[in-house]
N, C-alpha and C positions, 0 to 999 in steps of 0.2 A: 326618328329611327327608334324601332323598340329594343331594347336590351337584351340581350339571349341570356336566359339562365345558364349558370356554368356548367350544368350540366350536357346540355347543346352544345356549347364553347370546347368543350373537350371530346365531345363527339366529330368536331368537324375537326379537329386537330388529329384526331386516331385517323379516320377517313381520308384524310391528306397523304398517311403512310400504304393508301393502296396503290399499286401501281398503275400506270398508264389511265386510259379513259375509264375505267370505271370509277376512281375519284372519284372527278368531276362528277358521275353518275348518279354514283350515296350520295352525293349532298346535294344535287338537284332533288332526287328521292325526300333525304331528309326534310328540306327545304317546301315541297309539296305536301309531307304530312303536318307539318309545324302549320301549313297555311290551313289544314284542312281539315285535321285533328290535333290540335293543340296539347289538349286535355287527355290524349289518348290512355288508358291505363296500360299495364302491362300484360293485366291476364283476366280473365272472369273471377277470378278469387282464390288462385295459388300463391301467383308471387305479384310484388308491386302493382297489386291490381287496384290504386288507385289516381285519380284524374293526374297526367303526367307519369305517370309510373312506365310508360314503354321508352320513356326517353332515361329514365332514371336506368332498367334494364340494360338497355340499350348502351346506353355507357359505362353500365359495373360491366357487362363481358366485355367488352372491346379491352377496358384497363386491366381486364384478370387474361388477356389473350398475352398482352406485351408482356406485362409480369412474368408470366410462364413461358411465354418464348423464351424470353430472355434467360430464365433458368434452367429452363429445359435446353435450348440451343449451345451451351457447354460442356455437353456429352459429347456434340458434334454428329445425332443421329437423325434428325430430324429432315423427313425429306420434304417437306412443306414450306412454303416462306409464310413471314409475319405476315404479308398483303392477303395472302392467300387467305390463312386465317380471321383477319379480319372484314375481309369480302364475305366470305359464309356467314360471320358471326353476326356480321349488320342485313343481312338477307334472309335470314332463316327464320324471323319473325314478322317480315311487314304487312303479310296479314293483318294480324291487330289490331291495328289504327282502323281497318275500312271494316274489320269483323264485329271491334265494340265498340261502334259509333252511333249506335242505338238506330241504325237506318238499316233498316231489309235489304238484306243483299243476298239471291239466291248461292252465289258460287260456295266450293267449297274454299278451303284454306290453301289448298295444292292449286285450284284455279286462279285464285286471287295473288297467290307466290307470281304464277307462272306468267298471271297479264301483266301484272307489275315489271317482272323482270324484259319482258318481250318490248312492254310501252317507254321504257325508260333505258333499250336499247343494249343492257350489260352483256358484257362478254366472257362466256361459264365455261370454262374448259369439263368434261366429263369429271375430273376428280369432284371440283366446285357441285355439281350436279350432286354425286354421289352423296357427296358432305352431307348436301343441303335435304337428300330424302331421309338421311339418318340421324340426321342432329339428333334429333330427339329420341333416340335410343333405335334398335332394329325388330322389335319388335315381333310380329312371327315370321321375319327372313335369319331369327337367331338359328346361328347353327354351333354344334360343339364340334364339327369338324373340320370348319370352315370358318373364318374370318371375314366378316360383312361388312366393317367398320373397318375404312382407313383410317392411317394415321393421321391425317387432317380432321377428319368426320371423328375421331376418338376424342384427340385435343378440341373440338368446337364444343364437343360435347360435355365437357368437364369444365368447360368454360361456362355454358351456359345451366346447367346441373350449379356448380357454387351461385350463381345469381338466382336462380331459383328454389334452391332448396337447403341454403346457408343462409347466406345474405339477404334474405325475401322479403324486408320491410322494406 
């Protein structure tokens, strides 16, 4: 048996805290890229973009997810749960593994989200959806009259904004 680096180790421990069948889902997932992409980096050359860096990623937002629930959640305004959070957080990148694997893949990153998500059978309520088109900021759907970013999609997003653009080694 090989030895999981700790970093994995405490990804599949964060991922234990999602609810119901999608667990088990992320870490079939996870479990699939480890076999498939090992080395995978995190990024082309922003953040932890190097071999192993999407798993390193990977698990600084899950740990800045719980942290900040957790502080944030004693205000008592929070209309999101931690599972929630952390479903998006582990989904909104797995692109990456099959995008820097150095092998030709026509799809775009919203295709390769969306077969993943479909082939691995998770179950996304609309917020989760929402989250997961905006993690990465909104883009030209910004509006200053309007609010495009829920509160889940705000929080994923500060979560993963400090791992990419704080913490990025």
């Amino acid at each position: 048996m090989v030895a999981l680096k700790p970093e994995v180790t405490n990804i599949i421990s964060y991922l234990l805290k999602i609810d119901d069948n999608n667990s088990f889902r992320c870490i079939k997932l996870l479990n699939f890229f480890l076999d498939k992409y090992p080395d995978a980096p995190g990024s082309s050359g922003n953040h932890q973009a190097y071999p192993g860096g999407y798993y390193i990623h990977v698990n600084d937002i899950l740990e800045y997810a719980i942290m900040l629930y957790k502080s944030l959640s004693k205000k008592d305004h929070l209309t999101f749960s931690l599972s929630d959070a952390l479903l998006v957080l582990f989904l909104h990148d797995i692109e990456k593994p099959i995008k820097y694997s150095g092998q030709d893949n026509p799809e775009t990153d919203a295709q390769i989200r969306s077969r993943l998500i479909n082939e691995f059978g998770f179950e996304l309520t609309n917020e989760h959806l929402l989250a997961l088109k905006y993690i990465h900021g909104e883009g030209q759907d910004y509006r200053k009259d309007k609010r495009v970013m829920t509160p889940l999609c705000a929080f994923c997003h500060c979560c993963d904004v400090i791992s990419a653009r704080i913490f990025f080694k």
